[in-house]
C-alpha positions in Angstrom: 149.0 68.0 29.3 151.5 67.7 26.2 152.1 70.7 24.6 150.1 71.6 21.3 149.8 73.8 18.7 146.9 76.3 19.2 144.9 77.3 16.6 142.4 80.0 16.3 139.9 78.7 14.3 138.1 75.4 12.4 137.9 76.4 9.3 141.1 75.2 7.6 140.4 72.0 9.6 137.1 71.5 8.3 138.6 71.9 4.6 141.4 69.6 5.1 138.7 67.2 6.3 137.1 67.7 2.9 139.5 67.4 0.7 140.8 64.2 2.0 137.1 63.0 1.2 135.9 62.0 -1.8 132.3 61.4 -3.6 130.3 62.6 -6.5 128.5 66.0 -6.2 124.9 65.6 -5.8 122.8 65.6 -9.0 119.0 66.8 -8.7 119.3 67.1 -12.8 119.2 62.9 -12.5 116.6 62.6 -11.0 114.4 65.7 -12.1 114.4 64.0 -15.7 113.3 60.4 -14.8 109.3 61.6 -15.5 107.9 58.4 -12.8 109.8 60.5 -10.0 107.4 63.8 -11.0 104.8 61.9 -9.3 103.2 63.7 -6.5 103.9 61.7 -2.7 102.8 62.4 0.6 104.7 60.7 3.5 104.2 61.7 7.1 106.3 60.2 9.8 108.1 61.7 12.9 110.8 58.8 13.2 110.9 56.9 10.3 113.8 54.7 9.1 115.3 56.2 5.7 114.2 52.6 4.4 110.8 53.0 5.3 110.5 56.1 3.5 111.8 54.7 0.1 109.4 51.9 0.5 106.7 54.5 0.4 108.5 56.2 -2.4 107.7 52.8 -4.2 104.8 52.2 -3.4 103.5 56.2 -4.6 105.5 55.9 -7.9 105.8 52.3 -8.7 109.7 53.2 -9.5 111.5 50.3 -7.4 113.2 52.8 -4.8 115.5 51.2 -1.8 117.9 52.3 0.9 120.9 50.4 1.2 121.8 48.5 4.4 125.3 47.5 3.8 126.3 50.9 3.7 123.9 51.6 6.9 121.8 54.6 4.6 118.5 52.0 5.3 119.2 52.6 9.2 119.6 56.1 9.8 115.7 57.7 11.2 114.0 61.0 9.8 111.4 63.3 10.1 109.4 63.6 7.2 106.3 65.9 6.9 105.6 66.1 2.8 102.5 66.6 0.8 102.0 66.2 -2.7 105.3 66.8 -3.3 107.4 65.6 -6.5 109.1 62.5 -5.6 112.3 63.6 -7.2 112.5 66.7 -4.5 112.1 64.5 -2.0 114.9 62.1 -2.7 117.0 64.7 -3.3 116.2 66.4 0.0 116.9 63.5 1.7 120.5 63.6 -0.2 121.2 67.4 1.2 119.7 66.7 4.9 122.3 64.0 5.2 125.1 64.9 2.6 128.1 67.3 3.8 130.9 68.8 1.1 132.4 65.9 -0.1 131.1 63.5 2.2 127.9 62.2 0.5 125.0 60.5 0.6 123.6 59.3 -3.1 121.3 57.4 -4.8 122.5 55.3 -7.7 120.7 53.6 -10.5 120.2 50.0 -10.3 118.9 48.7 -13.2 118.9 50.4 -17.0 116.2 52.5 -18.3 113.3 52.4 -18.5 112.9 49.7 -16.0 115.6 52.2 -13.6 115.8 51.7 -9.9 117.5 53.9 -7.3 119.3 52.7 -4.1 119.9 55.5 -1.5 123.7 54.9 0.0 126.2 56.3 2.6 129.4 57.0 0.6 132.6 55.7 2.2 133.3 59.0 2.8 130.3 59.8 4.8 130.2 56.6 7.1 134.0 58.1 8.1 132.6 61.6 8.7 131.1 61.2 12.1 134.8 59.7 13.4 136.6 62.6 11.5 134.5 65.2 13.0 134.4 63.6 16.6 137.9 64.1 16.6 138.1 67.7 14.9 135.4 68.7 18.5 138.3 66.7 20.7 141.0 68.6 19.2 139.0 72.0 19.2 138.6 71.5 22.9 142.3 70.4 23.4 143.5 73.4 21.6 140.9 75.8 22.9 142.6 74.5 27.1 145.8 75.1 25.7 145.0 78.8 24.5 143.4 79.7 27.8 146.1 77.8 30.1 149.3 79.9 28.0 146.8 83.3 28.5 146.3 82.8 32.2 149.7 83.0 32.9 150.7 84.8 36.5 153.4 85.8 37.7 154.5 85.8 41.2 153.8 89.6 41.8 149.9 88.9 40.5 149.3 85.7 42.7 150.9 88.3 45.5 148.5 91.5 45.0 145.6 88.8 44.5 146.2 87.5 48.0 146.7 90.4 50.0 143.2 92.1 47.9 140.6 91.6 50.5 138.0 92.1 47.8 136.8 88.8 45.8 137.6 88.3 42.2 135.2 88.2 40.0 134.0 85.6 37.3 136.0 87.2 34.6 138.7 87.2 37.1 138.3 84.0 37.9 138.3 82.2 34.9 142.5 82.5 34.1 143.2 81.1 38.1 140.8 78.2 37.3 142.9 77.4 34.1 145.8 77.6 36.1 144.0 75.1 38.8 144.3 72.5 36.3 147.5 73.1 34.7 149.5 73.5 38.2 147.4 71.4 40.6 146.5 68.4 38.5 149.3 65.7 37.7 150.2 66.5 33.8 149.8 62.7 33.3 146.5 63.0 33.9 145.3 66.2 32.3 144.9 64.5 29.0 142.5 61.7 30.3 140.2 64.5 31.6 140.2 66.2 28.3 139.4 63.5 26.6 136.5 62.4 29.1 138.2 59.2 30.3 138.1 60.7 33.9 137.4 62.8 36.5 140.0 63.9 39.5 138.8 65.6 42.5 141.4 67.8 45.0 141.2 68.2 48.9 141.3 71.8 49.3 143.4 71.9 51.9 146.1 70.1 49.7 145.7 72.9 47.6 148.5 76.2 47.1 147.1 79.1 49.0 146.7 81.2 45.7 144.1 78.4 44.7 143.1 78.4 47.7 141.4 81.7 47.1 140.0 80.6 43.8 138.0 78.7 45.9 137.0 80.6 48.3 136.3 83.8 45.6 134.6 81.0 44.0 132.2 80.2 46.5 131.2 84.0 47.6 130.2 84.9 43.8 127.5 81.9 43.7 124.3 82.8 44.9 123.6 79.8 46.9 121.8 78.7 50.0 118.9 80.2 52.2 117.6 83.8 51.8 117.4 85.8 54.8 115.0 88.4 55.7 117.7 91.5 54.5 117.9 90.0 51.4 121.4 88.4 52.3 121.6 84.8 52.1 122.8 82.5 55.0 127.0 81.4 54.6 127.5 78.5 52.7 129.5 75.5 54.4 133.1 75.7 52.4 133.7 73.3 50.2 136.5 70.4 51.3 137.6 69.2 47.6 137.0 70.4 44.1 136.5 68.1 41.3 137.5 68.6 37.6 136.0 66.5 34.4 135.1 67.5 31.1 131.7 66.5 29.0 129.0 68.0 26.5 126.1 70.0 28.0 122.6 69.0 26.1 123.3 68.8 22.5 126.6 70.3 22.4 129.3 69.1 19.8 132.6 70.0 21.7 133.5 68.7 25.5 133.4 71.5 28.2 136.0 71.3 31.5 133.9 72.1 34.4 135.6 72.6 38.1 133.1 71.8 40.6 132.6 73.0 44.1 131.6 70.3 46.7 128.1 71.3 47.7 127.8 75.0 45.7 127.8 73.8 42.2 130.4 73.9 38.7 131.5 76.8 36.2 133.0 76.1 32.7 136.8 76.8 32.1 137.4 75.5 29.2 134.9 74.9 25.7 132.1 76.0 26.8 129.4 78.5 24.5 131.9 80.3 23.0 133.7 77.6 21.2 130.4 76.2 20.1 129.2 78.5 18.6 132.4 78.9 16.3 132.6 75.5 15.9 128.5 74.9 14.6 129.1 78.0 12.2 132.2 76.2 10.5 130.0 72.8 10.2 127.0 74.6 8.9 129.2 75.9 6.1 130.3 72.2 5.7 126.5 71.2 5.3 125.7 73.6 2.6 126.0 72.6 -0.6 125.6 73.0 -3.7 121.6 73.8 -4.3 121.2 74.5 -0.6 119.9 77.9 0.4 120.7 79.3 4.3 117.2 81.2 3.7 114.0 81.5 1.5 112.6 84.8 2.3 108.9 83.8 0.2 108.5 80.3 2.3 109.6 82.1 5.9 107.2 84.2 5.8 104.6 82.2 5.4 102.0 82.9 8.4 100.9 79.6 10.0 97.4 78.4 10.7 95.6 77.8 13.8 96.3 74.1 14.6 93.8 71.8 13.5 92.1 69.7 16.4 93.5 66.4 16.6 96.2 66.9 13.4 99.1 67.1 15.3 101.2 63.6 15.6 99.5 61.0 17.6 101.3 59.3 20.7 104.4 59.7 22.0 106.1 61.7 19.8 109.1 63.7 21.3 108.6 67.3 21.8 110.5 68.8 18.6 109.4 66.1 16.5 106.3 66.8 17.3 106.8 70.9 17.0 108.1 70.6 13.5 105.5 68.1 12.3 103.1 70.9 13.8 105.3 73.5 11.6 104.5 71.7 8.6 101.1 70.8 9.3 100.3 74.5 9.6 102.3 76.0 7.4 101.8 73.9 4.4 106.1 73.7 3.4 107.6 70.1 3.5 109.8 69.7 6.2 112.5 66.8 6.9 114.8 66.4 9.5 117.2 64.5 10.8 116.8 65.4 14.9 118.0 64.1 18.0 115.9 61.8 20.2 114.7 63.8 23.1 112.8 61.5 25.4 110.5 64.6 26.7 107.6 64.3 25.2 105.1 67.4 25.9 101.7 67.7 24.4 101.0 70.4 22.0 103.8 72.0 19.9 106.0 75.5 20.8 104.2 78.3 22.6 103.7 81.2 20.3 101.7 84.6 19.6 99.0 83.9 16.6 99.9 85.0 13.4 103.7 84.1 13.4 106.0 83.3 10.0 107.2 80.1 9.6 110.7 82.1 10.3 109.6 83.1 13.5 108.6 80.2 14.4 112.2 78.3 13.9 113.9 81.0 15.2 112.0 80.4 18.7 112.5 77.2 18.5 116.0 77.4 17.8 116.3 79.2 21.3 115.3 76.2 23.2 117.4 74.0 20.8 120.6 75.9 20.2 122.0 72.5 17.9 119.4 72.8 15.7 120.6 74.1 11.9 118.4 74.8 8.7 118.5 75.3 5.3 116.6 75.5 1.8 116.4 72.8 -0.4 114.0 72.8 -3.8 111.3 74.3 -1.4 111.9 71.9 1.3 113.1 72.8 5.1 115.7 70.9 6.1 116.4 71.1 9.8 119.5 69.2 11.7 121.5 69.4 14.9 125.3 70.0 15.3 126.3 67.2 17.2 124.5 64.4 15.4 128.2 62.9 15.3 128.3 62.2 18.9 124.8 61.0 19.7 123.8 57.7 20.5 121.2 57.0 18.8 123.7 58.0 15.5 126.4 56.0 16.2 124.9 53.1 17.4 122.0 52.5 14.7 119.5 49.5 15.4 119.6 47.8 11.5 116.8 48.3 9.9 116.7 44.7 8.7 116.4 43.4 12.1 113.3 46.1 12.8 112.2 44.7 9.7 112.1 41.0 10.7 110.7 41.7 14.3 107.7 43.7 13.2 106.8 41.3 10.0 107.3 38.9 13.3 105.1 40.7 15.8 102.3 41.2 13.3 101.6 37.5 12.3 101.5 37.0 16.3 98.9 39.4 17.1 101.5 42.2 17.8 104.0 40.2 20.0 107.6 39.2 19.2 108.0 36.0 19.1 110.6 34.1 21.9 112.8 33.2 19.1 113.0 36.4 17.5 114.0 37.9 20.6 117.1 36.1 21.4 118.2 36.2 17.1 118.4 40.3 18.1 119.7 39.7 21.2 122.5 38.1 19.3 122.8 40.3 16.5 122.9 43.6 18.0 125.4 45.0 20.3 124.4 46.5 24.2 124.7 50.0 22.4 122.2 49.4 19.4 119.8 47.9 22.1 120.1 50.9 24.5 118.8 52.9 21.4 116.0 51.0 19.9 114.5 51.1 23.9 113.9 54.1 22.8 111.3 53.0 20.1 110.9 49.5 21.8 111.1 49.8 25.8 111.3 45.5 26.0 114.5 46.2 24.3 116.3 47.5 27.9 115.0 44.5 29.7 116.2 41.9 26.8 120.0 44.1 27.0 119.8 42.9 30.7 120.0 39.5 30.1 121.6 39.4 26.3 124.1 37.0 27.2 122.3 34.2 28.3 119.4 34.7 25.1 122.2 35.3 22.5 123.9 32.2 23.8 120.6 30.5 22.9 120.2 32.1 19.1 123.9 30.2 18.4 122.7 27.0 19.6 120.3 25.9 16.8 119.0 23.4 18.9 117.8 25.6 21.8 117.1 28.2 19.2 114.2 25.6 17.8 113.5 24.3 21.3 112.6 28.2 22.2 110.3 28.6 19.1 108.0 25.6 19.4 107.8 24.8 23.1 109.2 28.5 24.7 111.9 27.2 26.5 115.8 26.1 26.0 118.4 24.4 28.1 122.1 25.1 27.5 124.5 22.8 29.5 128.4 22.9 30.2 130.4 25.3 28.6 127.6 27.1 27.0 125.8 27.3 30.1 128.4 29.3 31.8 128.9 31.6 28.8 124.7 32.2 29.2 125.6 32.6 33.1 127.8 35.7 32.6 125.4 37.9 32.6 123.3 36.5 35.3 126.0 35.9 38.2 128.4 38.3 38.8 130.6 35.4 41.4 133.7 34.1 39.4 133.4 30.6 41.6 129.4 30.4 41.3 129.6 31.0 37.3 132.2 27.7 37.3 129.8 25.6 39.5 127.1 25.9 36.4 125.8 23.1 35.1 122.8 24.0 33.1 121.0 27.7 32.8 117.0 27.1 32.1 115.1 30.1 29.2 111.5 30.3 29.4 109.4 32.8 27.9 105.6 32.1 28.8 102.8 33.5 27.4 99.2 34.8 28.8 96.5 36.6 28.3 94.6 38.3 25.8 94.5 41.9 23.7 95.8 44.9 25.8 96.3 42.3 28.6 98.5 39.8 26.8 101.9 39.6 28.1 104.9 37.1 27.6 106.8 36.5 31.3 110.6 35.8 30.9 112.6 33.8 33.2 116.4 32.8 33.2 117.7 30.8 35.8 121.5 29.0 36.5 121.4 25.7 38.4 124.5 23.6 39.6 125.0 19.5 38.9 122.8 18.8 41.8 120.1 21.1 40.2 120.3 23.5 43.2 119.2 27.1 41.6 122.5 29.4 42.0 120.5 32.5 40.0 118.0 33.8 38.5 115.9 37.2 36.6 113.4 37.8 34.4 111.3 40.4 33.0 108.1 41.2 31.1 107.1 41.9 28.0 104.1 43.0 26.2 102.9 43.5 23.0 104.6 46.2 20.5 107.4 46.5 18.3 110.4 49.3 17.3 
């Protein structure tokens, strides 16, 4: 690992990240004084696209209200549980839930008064924030291994008197020998790749120094694994023959971890872990705040909430803290919106708690199950978002809102299914990683990712494009074909002998059973079939 300065704390980091930002400070005064935004709006969605919510906006007010898309603000999803609420507060809660200090989100006028406009836009600043901050975590981590490598320092005496104590070390004693593990026993050209995730290493024990060794071993006794016998003692573990060493994020967690594993007794943290964290969300919640935020409203928290209603909570799959926060709202009567990671556990019924409890209360428990999660007061509105938004998925990888947009305006004049044509423009537009997330909304999308290749090739030829829309089917020959092949054979001498790759997308049936079967196939010059897949899809949309 190359050396490093260590430092103690995020804070002057986080500032330096500021200041080299830039953006105008949020302005509620705008758009308190246009009078149309006074209008009273009630929008209720779980996972709605920031775009979708100012086309409600519009449609409440009449004031022509967008989200831009160049700038990716139309793209980014939101929880939004608001009832008769000023429109003004709204559109300026959605400025704090995303904005940090000095890295904003705006909205800007777009046409002069009275006939003003507003378009909702990421700020340079902020579409760089989630790179800046992703490496601020990396470096946190970095420094944090360094700090606990140049503490665990031993000398030859203490490795001595370790080996020659019959009694096993404990955790706390073990944590310094397991940072010595990886600064002595794995090559130093590698320690960085593990740090930064690129790789794993694993070690035969028996290659291993006898000191570390006895971390293993001293390891193994303080884990309370395998059977339990009759005297309350539990039946010897086999030893373990190699350890392994890798670092990644637990659950929601913003910074890496480095974990050393035991070969069938399980892995302890070493490095990161809750303790870094925690430091680190507490400097990024003081990035979040700003101006007009509030960390607490003592008069809204403790509001008691109502029984829940029958059949008010969110209907279908909604993921579990959506679905508890739209619950929080619901019975609580304070506007709530979020910006929340996508959990695919979806639960019925919200969080389990005592009748009678504050609003407070009720965050507070389910911050317990959801550690990320951070809140704060804005004009009477709870804002609630997670820590680690920066490295999630579903963040990074945004499906565009315009493409949504085109396949559901699509879908509906089809009776709810996307037409063959429409499918292969996305597969073509959208990169594997902005498929992978709008599966999450759209479950066709993961069988279209499997064959993207061979569709997109099809959306660039205008010719099969057409051929798929009228007839539902397309032939790409030569060169193209083989392109389409790629992700169908796998053979470097097979994808050569391709002459022609066949699309197909037929449809059947009727209402709930009404399904479209998909069918790519590769054949040779002879027309011999060297391939083929397919998949099903039914009716719905993102």
């Amino acid at each position: 690992m190359r050396p490093r300065h260590v430092v103690t704390g995020f804070g002057c980091a986080l500032l330096m990240i500021s200041a080299s930002l830039s953006g105008a400070s949020p302005d509620a005064e705008g758009l308190r004084t246009d009078e149309r935004l006074a209008r009273p709006v009630t929008i209720s969605g779980a996972r709605l696209f920031v775009a979708e919510v100012a086309g409600e906006l519009t449609r409440q007010t009449g004031v022509k209200i967008e989200a831009d898309e160049g700038s990716g603000a139309a793209d980014a999803r939101v929880l939004v549980a608001v009832k008769d609420v000023p429109a003004w507060r709204v559109m300026d809660a959605l400025q704090g839930l995303f904005s940090y200090k000095l890295a904003l989100w705006r909205w800007e006028r777009t046409e002069q008064h009275p006939t003003t406009g507003y378009r909702f836009v990421q700020t340079r600043a902020a579409q760089g924030l989630a790179s800046r901050l992703g490496a601020l975590a990396q470096r946190a981590f970095e420094d944090d291994a360094a700090a606990r490598i140049e503490a665990a320092r031993l000398s030859d005496e203490e490795r001595a008197g370790q080996l020659n104590d019959p009694t096993p070390m404990t955790l706390q004693e073990l944590r310094p020998w397991g940072a010595r593990v990886f600064a002595e026993c794995v090559p130093p050209d590698l320690q960085d790749a593990i740090l930064r995730g690129e790789r794993a290493y694993e070690i035969p024990v028996a290659g291993l120094p006898r000191w570390a060794q006895l971390f293993v071993e001293d390891t193994s006794k303080t884990v309370r694994f395998g059977t339990q016998l009759p005297d309350g003692s539990r039946h010897p573990v086999r030893p373990s023959s190699t350890i392994r060493l890798w670092a990644d994020r637990i659950g929601l967690d913003a910074v890496p971890t480095l974990w050393i594993g035991l070969e069938g007794i399980g892995s302890r943290d070493y490095f990161g872990g809750p303790r870094l964290e925690r430091r680190f969300r507490e400097d990024l919640q003081q990035l979040w705040l700003g101006a007009g935020d509030a960390r607490a409203d003592p008069k809204l928290e403790s509001v008691v909430l109502q029984d829940p209603q029958p059949g008010a909570g969110p209907g279908g799959q909604v993921p579990f803290i959506h679905r508890c926060l739209m619950e929080c709202a619901a019975r609580s009567a304070v506007p709530v919106i979020g910006r929340l990671p996508y959990e695919h556990a979806t639960l019925p019924g919200g969080l389990p708690v005592e009748r009678g409890v504050s609003l407070g209360r009720y965050i507070a428990v389910l911050g317990e199950s959801y550690a990320a999660l951070r809140c704060k007061w804005r004009q009477g509105i709870l804002l609630v978002g997670y820590h680690s938004w920066f490295v999630r998925d579903e963040e990074l990888y945004r499906a565009p809102w315009r493409i949504v947009h085109r396949l559901r305006n699509a879908a509906a004049a089809r009776g709810g299914m996307v037409p063959p044509a429409e499918v292969a423009r996305a597969a073509a537009e959208m990169s594997p990683m902005q498929l992978r997330a709008l599966a999450d909304d759209w479950p066709s999308a993961s069988s279209v990712l499997c064959l993207q290749t061979a569709l997109a090739c099809v959306a660039r030829d205008s010719r099969a494009l057409k051929s798929l829309a009228t007839t539902g089917r397309a032939t790409l020959q030569g060169a193209d074909a083989r392109q389409a092949a790629l992700g169908l054979l796998s053979d470097v001498g097979t994808i050569e002998r391709v002459a022609r790759v066949l699309v197909k997308a037929t449809e059947s049936g009727s209402g709930e059973s009404r399904r479209a079967d998909w069918f790519v196939a590769a054949y040779d010059q002879a027309g011999a079939e060297l391939g083929r897949s397919g998949f099903l899809m039914e009716p719905g949309t993102p």
